[in-house]
C-alpha positions as CSV (number, residue, x, y, z in Angstrom):
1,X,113.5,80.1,61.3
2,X,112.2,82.8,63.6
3,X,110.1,81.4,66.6
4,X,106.5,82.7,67.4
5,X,103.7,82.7,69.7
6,X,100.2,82.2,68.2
7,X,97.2,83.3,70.7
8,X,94.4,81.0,69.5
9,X,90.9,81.2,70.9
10,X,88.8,78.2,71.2
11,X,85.7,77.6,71.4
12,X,83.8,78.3,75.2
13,X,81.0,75.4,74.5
14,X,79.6,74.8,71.1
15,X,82.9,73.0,69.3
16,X,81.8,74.7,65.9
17,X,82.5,77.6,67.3
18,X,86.5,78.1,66.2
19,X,87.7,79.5,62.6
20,X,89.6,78.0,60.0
21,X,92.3,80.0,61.0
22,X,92.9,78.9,64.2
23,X,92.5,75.3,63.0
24,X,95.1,75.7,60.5
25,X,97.8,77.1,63.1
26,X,97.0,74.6,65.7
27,X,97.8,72.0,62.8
28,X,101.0,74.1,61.3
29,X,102.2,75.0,64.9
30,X,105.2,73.0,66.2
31,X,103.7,72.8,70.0
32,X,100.5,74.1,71.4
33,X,100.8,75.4,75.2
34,X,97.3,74.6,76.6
35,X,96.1,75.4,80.2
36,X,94.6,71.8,80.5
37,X,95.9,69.4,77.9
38,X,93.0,66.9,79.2
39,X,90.4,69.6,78.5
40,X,92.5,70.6,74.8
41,X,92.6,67.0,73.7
42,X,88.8,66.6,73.1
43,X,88.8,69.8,70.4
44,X,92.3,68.8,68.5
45,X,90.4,64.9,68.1
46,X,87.4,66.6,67.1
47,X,89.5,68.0,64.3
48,X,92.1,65.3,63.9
49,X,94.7,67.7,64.6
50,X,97.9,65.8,66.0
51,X,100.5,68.3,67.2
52,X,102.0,67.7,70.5
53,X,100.8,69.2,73.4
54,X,102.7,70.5,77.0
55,X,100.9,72.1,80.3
56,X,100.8,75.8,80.8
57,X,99.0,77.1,83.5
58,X,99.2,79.2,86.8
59,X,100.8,76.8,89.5
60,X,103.8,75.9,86.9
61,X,104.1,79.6,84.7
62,X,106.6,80.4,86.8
63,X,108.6,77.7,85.6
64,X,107.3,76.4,82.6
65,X,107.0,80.3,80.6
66,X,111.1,80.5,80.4
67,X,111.0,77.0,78.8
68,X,108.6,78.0,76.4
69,X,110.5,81.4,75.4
70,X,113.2,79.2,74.8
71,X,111.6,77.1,72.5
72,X,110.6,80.1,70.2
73,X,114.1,81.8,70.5
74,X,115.5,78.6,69.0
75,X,112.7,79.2,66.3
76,X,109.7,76.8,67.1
77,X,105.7,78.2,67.0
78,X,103.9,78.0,69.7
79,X,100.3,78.3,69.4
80,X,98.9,79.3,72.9
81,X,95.3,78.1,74.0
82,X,93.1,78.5,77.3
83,X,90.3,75.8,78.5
84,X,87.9,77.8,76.8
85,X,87.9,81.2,75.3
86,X,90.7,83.9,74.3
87,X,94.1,83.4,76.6
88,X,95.3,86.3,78.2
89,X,91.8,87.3,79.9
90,X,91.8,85.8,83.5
91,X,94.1,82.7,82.9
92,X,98.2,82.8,83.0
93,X,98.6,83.5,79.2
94,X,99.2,87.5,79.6
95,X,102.2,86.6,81.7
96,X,104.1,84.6,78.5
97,X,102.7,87.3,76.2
98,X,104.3,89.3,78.1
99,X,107.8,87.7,78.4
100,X,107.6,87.5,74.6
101,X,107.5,91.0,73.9
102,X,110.2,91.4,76.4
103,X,112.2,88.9,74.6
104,X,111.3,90.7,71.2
105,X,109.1,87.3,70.0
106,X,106.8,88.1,67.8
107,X,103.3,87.9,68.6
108,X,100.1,87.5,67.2
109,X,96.4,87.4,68.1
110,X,93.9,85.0,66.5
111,X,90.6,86.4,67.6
112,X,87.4,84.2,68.0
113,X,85.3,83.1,71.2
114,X,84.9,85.2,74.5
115,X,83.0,84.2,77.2
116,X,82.0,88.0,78.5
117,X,81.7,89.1,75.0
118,X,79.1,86.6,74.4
119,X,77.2,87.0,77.8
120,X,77.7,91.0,76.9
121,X,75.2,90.0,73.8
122,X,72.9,87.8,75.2
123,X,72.2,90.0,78.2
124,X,69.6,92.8,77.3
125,X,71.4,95.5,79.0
126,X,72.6,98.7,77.6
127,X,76.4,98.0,76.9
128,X,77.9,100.5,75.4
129,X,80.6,100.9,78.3
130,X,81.0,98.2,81.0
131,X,83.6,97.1,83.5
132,X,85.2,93.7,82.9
133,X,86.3,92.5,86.2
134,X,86.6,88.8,85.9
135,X,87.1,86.4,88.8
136,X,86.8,88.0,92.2
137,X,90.3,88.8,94.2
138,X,91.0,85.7,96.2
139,X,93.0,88.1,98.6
140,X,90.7,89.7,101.0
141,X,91.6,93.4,101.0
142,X,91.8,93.2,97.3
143,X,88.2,91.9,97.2
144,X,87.0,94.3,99.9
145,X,88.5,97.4,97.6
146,X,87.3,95.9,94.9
147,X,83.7,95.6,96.2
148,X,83.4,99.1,97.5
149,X,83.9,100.5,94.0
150,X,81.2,98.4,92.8
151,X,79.0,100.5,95.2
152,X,79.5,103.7,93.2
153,X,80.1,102.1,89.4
154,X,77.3,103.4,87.0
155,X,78.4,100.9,84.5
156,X,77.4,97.4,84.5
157,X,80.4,94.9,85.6
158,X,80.9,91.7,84.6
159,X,82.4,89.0,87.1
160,X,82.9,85.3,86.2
161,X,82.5,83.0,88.7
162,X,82.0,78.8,89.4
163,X,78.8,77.1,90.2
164,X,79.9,76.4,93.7
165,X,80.8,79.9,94.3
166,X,77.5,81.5,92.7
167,X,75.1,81.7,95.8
168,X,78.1,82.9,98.1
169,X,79.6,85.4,95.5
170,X,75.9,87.0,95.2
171,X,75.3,87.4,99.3
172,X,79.0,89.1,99.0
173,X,77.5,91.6,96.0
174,X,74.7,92.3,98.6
175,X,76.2,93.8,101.1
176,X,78.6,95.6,99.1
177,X,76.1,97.2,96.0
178,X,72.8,95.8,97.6
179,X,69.6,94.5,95.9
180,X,70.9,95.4,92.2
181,X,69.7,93.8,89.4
182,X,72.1,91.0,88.5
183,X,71.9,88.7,84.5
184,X,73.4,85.6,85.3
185,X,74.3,83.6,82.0
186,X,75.8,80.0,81.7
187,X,76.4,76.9,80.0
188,X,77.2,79.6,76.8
189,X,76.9,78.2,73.2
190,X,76.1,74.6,75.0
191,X,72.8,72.5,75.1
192,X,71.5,73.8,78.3
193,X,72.7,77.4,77.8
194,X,70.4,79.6,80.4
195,X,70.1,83.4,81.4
196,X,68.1,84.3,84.3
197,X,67.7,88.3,85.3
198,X,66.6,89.2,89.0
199,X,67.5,91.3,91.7
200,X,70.5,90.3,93.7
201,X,68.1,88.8,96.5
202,X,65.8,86.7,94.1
203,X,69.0,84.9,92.3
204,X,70.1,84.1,95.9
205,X,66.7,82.6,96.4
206,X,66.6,80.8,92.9
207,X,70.3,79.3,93.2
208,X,69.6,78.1,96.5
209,X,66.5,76.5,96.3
210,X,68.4,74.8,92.9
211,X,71.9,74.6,93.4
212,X,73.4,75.9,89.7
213,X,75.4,74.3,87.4
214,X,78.2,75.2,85.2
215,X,80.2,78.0,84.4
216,X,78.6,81.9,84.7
217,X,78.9,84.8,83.7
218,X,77.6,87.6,85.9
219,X,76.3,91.7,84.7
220,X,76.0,93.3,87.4
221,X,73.9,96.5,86.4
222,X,75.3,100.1,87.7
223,X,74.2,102.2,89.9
224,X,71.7,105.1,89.4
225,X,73.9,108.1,89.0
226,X,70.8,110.4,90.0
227,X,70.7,108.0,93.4
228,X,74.2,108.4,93.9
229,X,73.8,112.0,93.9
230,X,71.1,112.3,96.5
231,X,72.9,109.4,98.6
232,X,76.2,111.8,98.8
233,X,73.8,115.1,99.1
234,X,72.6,113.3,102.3
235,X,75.3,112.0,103.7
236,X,77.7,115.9,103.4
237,X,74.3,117.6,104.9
238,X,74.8,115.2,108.2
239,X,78.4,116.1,108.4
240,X,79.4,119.6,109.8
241,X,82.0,121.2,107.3
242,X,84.9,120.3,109.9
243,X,84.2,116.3,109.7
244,X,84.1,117.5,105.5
245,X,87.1,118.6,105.8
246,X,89.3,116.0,107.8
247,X,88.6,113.5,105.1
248,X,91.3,115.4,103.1
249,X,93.8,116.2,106.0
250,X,96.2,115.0,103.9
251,X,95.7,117.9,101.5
252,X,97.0,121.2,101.4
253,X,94.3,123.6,103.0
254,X,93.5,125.3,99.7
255,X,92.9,121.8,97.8
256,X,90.5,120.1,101.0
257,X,88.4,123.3,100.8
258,X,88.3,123.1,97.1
259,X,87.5,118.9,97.2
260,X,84.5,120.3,100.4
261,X,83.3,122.8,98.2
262,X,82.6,120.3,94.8
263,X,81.2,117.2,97.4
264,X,78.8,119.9,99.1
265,X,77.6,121.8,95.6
266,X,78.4,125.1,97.5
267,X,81.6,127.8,96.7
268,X,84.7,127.5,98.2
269,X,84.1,130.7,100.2
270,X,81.5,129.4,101.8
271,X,83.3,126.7,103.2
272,X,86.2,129.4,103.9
273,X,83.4,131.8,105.8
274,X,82.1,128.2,107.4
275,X,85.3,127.6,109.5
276,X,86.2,130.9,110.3
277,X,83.0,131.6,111.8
């Protein structure tokens, strides 16, 4: 028989919250790869599903991912689940969908929960395009890049983040996009499920003076494209066309004047006429 994986989303609270589909492949699958068997074991009970479980997660992919390719050569399924949600967004599983394609495994999707896509719904903002960021870089210079993109982004961005991380994550977003308004949503499809809106600066406030709970997702709402303009209107009129220019040193002469021209809303002979004079 010809091996397989099976991408399975579970549910990110509520446990009704998974199709029949999935239910049957976790049940039909010869081995389910789950990123926390402890956490996995309360929904296959709740079902009275008994396939065997192993550990797949990001401190033993490295190992654990050429063992499970394996498996699915010699022709076993493998039905692939997260904690919580769709594998392969933020967790390790896009690193053994990957190795299956290379290893010409078929794979298939079985679509259900998402923790942004659900927040995305619940959050009252206009969400017709949006950024999907996930968990913050750990790695500084990642994060710092990262955050000065944020400052121009006119769409909103969605970050997830853990309750003991909320109140610093937000101070972070303040310096980088400033007092935005921020929906924070957790708990989702569970008992105490909560969304709060506020600027950046109130939800500081509010998760300080109560310390949050639970999982979140954060929209971060974009930036006013009209502002943005004025903001880089002003900042070109307090530097001479020279200090314009240096920013593209790296350019041929042609191109930099061309870049100066567009930033400044003037022609490129004008610039031209500007440092010849």
């Amino acid at each position: 028989m010809e091996g397989k994986l099976s991408i399975c989303a579970t549910p990110i609270g509520n446990l009704e919250d998974i199709t029949l589909r999935v239910l049957r492949t976790l049940k039909e699958a010869d081995l389910i790869a789950a990123e926390d068997t402890r956490q996995t074991i309360k929904l296959l009970n709740a079902y009275d599903i008994e396939t065997p479980m192993i550990s797949y997660h990001k401190f033993n992919e490295t190992t654990r991912a050429p063992q499970l390719i394996q498996m699915m050569q010699e022709g076993r399924h493998i039905a692939l689940v997260s904690d919580a949600g769709t594998p392969g967004i933020s967790d390790p599983g896009e690193t053994l969908i990957r190795l299956c394609y290379e290893a010409g495994i078929p794979v298939t999707s079985l679509p259900g929960a998402s923790a942004f896509v659900t927040a995305m719904t619940l959050s009252g903002l206009p969400m017709r395009h949006f950024i999907f960021e996930g968990f913050l870089p750990t790695d500084k210079k990642e994060q710092q890049a990262l955050l000065a993109s944020l400052a121009e982004e006119t769409r909103p961005v969605l970050l997830y983040e853990a309750p003991h991380h909320l109140v610093r994550t937000l101070e972070t977003l303040r310096g980088a996009v400033g007092d935005r308004r921020v929906v924070t949503l957790r708990e989702l499809t569970k008992k105490h499920e909560e969304r709060r809106c506020g600027t950046v600066e109130e939800l500081i406030q509010a998760y300080t003076e109560e310390p949050p709970r639970g999982e979140f997702v954060l929209i971060i709402e974009g930036a006013d494209p009209e502002a943005l303009r004025k903001e880089a209107e002003q900042r070109w009129e307090e530097m001479s066309i020279e200090e314009h220019m240096a920013l593209y040193a790296d350019l041929p002469e042609k191109e930099a004047m061309k870049r100066v021209a567009k930033d400044r809303g003037i022609r490129k002979q004008d610039v031209y006429a500007a440092l010849k004079s």
